[in-house]
Backbone as CSV, one residue per row, in Angstrom:
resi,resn,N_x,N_y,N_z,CA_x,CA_y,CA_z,C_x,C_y,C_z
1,UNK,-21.717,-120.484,166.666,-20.580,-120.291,167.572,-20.007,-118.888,167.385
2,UNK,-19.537,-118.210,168.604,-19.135,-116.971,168.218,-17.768,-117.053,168.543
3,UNK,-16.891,-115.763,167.743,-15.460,-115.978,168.287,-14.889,-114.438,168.619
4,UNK,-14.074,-114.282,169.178,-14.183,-112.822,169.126,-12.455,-112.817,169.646
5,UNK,-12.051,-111.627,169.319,-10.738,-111.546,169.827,-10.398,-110.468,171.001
6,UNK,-10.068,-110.819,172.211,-9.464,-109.856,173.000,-8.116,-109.530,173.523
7,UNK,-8.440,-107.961,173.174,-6.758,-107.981,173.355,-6.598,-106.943,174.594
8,UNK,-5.702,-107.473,175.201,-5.560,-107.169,176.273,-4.334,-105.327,176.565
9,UNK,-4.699,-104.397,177.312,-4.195,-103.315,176.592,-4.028,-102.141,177.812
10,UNK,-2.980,-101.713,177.824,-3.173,-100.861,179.323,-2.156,-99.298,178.891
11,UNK,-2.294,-98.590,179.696,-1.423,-97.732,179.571,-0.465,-97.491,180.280
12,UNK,-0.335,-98.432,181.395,0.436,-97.783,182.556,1.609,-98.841,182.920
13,UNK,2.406,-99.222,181.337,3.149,-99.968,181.377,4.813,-99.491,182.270
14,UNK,5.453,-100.035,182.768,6.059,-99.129,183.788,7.460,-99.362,182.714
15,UNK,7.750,-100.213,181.991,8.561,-99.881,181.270,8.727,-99.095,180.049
16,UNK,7.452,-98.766,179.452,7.378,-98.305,178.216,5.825,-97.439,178.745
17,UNK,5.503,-96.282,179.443,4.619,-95.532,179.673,3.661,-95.066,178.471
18,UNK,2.355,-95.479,178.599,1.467,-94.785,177.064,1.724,-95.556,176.263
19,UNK,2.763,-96.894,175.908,3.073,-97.102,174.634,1.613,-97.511,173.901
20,UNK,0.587,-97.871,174.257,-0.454,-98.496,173.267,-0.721,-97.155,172.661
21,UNK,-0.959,-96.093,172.745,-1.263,-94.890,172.226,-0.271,-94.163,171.425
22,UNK,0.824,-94.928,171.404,2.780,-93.748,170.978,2.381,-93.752,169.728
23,UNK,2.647,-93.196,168.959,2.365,-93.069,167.362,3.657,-93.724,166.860
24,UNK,3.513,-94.431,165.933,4.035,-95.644,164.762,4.003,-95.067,163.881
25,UNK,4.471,-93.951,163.546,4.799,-93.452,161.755,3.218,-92.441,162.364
26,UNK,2.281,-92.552,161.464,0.946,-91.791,161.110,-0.186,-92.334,162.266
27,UNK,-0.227,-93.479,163.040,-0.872,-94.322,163.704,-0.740,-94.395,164.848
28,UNK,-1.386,-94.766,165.969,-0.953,-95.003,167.076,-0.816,-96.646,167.138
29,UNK,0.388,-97.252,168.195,0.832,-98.658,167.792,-0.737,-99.474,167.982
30,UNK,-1.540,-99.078,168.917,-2.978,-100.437,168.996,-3.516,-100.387,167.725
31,UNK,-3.704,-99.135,166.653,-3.728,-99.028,165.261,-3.635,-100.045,164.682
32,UNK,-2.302,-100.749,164.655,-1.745,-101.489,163.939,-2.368,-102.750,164.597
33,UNK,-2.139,-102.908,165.738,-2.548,-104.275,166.373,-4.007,-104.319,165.608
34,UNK,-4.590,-103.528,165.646,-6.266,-103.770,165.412,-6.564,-104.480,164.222
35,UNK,-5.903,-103.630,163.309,-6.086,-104.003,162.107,-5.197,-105.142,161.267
36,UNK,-4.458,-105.768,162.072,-3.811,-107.075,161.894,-4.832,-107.866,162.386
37,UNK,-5.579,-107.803,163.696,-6.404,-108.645,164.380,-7.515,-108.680,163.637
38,UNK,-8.081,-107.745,162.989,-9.143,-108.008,162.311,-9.174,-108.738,161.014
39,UNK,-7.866,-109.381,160.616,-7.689,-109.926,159.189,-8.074,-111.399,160.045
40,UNK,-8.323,-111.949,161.009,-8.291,-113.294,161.370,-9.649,-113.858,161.172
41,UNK,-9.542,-114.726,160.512,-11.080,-115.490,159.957,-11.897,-115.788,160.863
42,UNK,-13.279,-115.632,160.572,-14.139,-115.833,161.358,-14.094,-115.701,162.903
43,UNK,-14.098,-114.290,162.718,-13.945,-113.756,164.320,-15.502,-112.332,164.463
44,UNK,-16.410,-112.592,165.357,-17.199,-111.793,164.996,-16.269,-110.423,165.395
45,UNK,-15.542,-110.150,166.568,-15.397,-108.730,166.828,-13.583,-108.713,167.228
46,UNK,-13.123,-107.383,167.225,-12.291,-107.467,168.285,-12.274,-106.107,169.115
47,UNK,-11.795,-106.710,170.161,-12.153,-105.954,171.602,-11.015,-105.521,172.349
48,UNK,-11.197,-104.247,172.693,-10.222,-103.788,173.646,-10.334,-104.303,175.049
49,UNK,-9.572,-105.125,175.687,-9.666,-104.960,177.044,-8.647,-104.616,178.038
50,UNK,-8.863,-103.196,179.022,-8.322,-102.519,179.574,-9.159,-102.544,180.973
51,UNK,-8.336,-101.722,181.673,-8.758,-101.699,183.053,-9.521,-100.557,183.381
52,UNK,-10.581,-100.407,184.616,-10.957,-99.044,184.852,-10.553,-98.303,185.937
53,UNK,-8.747,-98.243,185.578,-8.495,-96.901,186.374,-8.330,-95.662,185.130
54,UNK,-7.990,-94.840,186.077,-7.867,-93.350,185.744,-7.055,-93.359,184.421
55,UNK,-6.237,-94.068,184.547,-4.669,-93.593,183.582,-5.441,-94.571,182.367
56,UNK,-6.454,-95.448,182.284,-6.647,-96.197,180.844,-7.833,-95.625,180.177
57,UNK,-8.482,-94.338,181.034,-9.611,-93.925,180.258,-9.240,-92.698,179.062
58,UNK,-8.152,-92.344,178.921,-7.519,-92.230,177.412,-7.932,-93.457,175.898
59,UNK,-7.404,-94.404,176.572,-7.397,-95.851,175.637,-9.009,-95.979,175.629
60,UNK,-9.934,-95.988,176.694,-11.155,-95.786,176.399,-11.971,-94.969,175.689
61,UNK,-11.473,-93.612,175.620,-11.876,-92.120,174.805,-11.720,-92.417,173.466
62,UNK,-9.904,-93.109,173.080,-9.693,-93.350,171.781,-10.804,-94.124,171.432
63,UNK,-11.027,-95.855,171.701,-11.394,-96.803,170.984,-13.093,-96.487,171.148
64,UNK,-13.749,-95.085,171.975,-15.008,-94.655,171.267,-15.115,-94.068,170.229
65,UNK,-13.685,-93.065,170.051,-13.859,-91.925,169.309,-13.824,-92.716,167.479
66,UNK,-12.659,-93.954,167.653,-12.488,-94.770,166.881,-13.331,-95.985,166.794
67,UNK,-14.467,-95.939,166.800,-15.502,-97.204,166.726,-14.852,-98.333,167.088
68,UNK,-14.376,-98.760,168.661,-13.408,-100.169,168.851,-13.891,-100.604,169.645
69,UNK,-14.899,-101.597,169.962,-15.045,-102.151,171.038,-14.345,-102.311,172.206
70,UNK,-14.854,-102.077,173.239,-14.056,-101.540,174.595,-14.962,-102.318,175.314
71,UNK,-13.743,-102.791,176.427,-14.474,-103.578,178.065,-13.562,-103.438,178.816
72,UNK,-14.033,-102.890,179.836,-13.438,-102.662,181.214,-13.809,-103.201,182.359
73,UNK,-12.121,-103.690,183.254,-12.282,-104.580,184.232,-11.133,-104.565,185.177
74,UNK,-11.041,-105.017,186.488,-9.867,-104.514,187.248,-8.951,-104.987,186.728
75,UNK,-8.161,-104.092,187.088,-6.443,-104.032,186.218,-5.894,-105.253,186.786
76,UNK,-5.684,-105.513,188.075,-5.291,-106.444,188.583,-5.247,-107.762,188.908
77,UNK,-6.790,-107.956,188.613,-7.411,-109.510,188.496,-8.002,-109.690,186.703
78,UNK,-6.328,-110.154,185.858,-6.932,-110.074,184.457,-7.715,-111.217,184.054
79,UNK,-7.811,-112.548,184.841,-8.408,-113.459,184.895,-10.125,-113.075,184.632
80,UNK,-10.297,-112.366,185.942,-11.615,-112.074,185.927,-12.336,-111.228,184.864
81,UNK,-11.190,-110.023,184.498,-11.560,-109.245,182.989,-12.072,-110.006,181.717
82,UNK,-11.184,-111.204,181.418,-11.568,-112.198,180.354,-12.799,-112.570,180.886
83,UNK,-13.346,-113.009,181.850,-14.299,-113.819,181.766,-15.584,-113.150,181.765
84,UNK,-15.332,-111.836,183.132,-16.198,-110.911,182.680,-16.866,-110.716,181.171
85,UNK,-15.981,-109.746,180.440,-15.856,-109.697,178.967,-16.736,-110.791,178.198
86,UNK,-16.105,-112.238,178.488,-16.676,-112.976,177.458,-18.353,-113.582,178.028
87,UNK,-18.229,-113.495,179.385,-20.023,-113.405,179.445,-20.878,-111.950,178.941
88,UNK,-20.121,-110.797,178.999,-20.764,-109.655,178.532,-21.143,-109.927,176.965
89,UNK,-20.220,-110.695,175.942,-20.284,-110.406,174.430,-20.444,-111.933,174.382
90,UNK,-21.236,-113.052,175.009,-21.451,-113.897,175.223,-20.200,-115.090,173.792
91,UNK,-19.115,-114.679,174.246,-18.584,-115.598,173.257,-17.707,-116.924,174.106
92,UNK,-18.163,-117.487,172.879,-17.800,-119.412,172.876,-16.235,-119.560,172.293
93,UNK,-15.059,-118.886,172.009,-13.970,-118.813,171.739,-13.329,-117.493,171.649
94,UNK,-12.443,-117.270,172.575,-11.380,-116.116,173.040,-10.444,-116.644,172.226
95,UNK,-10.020,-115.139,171.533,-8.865,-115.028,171.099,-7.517,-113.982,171.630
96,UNK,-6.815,-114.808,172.638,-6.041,-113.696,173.291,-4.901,-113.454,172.777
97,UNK,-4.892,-111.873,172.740,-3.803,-111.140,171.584,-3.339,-110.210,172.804
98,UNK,-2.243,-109.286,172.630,-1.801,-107.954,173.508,-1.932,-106.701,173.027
99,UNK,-1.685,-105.821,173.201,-1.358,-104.435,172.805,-0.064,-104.093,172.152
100,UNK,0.600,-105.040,173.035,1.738,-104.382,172.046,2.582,-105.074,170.919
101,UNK,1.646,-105.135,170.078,1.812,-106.921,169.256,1.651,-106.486,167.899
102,UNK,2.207,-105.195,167.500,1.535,-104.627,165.829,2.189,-105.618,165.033
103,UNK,3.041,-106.482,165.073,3.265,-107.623,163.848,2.665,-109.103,164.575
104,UNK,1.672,-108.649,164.838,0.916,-110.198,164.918,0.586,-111.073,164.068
105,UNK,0.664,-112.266,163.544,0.635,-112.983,162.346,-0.853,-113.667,161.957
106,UNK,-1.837,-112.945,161.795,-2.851,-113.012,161.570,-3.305,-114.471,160.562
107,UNK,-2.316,-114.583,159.444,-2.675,-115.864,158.927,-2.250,-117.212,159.924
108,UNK,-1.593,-117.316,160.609,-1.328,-118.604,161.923,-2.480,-118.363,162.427
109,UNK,-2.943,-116.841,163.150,-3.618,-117.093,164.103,-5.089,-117.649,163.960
110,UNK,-5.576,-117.930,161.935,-6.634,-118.000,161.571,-6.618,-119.719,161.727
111,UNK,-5.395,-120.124,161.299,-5.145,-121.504,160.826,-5.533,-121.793,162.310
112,UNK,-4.859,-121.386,163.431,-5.005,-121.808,164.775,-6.729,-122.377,165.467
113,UNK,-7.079,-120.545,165.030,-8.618,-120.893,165.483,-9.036,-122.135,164.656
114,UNK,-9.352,-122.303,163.476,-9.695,-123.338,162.708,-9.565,-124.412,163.309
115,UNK,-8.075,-125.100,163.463,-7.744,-126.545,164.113,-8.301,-126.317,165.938
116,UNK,-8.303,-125.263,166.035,-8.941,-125.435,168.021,-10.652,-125.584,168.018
117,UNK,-10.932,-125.223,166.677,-12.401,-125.058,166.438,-12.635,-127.158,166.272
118,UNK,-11.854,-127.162,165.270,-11.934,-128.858,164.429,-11.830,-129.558,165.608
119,UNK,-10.840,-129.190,166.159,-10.618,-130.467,167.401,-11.192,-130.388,168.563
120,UNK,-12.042,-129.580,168.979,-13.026,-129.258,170.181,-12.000,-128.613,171.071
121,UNK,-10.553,-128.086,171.194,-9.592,-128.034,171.782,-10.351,-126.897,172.950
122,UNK,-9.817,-126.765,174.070,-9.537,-125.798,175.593,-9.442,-124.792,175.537
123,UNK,-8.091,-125.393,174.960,-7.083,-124.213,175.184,-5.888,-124.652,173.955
124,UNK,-5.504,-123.094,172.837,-5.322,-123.267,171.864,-4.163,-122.261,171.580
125,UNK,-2.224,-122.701,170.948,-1.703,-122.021,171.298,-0.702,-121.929,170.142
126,UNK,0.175,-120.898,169.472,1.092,-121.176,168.358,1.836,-119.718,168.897
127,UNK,2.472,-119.559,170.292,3.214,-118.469,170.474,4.318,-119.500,170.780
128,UNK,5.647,-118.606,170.717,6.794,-118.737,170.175,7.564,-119.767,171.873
129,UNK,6.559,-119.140,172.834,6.970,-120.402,174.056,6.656,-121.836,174.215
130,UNK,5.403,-122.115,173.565,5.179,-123.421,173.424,6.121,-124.171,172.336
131,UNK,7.076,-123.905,171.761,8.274,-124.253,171.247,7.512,-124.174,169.335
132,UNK,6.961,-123.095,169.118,6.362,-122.898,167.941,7.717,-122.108,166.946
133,UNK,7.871,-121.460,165.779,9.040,-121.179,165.126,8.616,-119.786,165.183
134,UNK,7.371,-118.843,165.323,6.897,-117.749,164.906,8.496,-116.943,165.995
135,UNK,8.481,-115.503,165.465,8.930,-114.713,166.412,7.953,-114.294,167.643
136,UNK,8.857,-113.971,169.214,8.083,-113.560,170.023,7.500,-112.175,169.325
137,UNK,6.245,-112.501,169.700,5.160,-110.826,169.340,4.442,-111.296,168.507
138,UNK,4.245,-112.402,167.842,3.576,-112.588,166.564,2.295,-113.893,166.817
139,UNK,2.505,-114.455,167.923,1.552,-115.327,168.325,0.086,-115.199,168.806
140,UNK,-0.758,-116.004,169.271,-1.837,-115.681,170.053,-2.274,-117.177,171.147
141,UNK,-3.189,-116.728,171.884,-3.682,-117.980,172.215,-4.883,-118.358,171.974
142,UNK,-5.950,-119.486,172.037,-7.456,-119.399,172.245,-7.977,-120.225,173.388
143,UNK,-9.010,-119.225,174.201,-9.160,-120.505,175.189,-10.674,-120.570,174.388
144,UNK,-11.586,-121.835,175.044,-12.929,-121.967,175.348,-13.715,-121.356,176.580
145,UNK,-14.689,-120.890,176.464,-15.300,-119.795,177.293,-15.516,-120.835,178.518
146,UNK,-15.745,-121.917,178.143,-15.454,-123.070,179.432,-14.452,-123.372,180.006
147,UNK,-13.294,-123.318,179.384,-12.057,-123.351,180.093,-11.712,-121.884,180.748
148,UNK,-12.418,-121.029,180.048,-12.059,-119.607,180.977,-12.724,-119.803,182.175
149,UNK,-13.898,-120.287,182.310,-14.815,-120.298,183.335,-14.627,-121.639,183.915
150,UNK,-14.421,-122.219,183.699,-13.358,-122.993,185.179,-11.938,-122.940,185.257
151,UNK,-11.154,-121.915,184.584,-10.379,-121.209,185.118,-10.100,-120.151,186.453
152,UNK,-11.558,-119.414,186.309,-12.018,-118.493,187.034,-12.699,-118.814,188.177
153,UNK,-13.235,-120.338,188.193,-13.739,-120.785,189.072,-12.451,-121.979,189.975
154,UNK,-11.892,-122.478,189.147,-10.420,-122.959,189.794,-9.542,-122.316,190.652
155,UNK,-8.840,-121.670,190.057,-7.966,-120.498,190.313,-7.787,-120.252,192.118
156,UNK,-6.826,-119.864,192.431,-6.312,-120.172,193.500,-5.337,-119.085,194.347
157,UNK,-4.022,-119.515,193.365,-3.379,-118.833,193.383,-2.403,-117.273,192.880
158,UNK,-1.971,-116.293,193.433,-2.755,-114.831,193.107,-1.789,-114.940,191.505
159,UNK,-0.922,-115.202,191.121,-0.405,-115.552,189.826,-2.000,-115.877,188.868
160,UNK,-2.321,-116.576,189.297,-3.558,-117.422,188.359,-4.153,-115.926,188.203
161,UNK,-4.845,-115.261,188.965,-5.699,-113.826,188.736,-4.933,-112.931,187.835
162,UNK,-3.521,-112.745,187.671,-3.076,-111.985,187.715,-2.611,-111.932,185.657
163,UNK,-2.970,-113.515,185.296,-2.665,-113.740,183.821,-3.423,-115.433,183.614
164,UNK,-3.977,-114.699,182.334,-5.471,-115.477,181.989,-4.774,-117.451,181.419
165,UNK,-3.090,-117.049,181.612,-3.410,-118.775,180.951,-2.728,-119.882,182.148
166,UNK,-2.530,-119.352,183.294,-1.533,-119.466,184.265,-1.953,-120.886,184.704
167,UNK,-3.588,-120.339,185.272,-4.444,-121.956,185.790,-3.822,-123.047,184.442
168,UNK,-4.074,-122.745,183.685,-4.436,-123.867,182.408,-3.143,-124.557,182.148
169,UNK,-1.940,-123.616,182.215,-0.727,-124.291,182.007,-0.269,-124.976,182.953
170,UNK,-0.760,-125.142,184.152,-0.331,-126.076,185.175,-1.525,-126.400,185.906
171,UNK,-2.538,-126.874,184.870,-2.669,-128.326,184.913,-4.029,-128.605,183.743
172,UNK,-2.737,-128.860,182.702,-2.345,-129.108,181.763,-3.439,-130.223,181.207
173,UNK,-3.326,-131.564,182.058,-4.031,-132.809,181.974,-5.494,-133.073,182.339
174,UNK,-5.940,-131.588,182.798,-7.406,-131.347,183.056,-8.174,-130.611,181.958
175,UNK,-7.154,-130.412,180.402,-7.715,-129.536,179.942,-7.250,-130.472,178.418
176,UNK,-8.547,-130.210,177.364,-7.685,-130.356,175.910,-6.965,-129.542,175.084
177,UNK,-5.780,-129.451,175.158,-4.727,-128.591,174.815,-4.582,-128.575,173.598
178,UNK,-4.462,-127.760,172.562,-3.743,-128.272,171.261,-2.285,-126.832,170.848
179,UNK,-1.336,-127.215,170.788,-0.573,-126.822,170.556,0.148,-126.524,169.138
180,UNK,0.250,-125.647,168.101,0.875,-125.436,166.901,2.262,-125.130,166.651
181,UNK,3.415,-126.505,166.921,4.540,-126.137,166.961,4.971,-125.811,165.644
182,UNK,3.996,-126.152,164.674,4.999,-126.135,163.221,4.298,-124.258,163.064
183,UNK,3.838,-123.461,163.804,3.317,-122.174,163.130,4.882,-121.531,162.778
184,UNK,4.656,-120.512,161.580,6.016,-120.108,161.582,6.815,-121.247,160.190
185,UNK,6.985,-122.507,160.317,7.479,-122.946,158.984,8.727,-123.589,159.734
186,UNK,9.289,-124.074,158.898,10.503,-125.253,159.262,11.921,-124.587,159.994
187,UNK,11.812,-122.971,159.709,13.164,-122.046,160.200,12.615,-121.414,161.461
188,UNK,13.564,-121.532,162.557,13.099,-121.398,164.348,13.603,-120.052,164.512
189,UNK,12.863,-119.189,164.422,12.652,-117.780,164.831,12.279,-117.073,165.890
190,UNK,11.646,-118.187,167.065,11.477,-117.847,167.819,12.664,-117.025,168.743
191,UNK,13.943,-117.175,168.178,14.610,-116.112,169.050,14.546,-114.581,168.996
192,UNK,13.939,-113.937,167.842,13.765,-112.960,167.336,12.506,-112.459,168.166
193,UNK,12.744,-110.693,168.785,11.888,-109.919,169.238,11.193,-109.336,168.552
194,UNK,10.134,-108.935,168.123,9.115,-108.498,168.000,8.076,-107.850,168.212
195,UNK,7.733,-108.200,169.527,7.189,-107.173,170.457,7.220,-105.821,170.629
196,UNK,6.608,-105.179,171.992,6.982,-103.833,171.737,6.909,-103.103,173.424
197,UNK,7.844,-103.853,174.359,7.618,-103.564,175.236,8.738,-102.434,175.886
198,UNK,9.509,-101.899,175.181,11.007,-101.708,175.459,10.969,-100.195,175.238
199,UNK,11.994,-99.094,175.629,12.195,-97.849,173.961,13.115,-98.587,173.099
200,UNK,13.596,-99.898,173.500,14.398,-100.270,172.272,13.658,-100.578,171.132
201,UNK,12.483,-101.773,172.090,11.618,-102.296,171.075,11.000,-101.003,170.252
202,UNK,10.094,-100.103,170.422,9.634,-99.180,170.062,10.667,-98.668,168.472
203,UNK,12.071,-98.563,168.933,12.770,-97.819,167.899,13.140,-99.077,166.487
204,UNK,13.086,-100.051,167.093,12.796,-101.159,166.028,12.049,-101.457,165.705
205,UNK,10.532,-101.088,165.782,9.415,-101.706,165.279,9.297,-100.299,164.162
206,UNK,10.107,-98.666,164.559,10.231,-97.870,163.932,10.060,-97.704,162.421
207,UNK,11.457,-98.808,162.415,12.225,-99.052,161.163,10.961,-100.114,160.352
């Protein structure tokens, strides 16, 4: 079985412009994402996935110049990018992470794959909306390359194209779900930001 992690990564964020590339102290912030993502067990790779316009072939230049696996796919239909992607690197479990996620919690997200692996699960989730304790920014999801692909073959409506878990969360009862509300520990943190979509966020992830 292969597993691989993709993280999803653009430059042309309209609130925070370039941020996957902004430098974090000595680093640029996907830096950090990478190398949090790569602490997650038994994952053969992780992968950049970005779009192929003009403004993301920076993020493409980097993650050659930096040995990072890179896949490119329209910006706009991210549905189809995942699936693309995971027939290109033929993998049997997606691990979907973001760009702008440098405190991602790599030990949940191992425990996660594990129990979505044990339980044959879909679609596999311990972010801070499914009512989990982690802070937002620190989660991930996993689908099955089968649930991506009758996602992709479902799919309908332009929301569904537009974000890879949209089909799956509404409808819910067509799919085996497993959910990790206890990730995170007995204290509910999920109100806490984390992320890094903001210049606020940016000047707090600073510190």
């Amino acid at each position: 079985m292969s597993n691989f992690v993709f993280v999803q990564a653009r430059m042309g964020s309209t609130r925070l412009p370039g941020k996957t590339l902004r430098p974090l102290g000595e680093r640029p912030l996907i830096w950090y994402v990478l190398e949090r993502l790569r602490k997650i067990t038994e994952v053969d790779d992780v992968v950049i996935l970005t779009s192929n316009t003009q403004v993301d072939d920076v993020l493409a230049n980097w993650c050659h110049e930096n040995q990072v696996s890179c896949f490119r796919g329209s910006e706009d239909d991210v549905l189809q990018r995942y699936y693309r992607a995971a027939v290109h690197y033929s993998a049997d479990q997606i691990v979907r992470a973001t760009g702008d996620n440098p405190f991602v919690d790599f030990d949940s997200a191992s425990k996660l794959l594990s129990k979505h692996i044990e339980l044959g699960a879909e679609y596999s989730s311990n972010k801070s909306e499914i009512g989990s304790a982690l802070p937002d920014g620190l989660g991930v999801e996993i689908f099955s390359f089968l649930a991506l692909e009758r996602s992709t073959q479902m799919s309908t409506e332009p929301h569904h194209f537009e974000h890879v878990n949209e089909y799956i969360l509404e409808n819910k009862s067509d799919f085996k779900i497993y959910k990790d509300a206890m990730a995170g520990g007995l204290y509910d943190c999920s109100g806490v930001r984390l992320t890094v979509d903001t210049v606020e966020d940016f000047t707090k992830a600073e510190f």
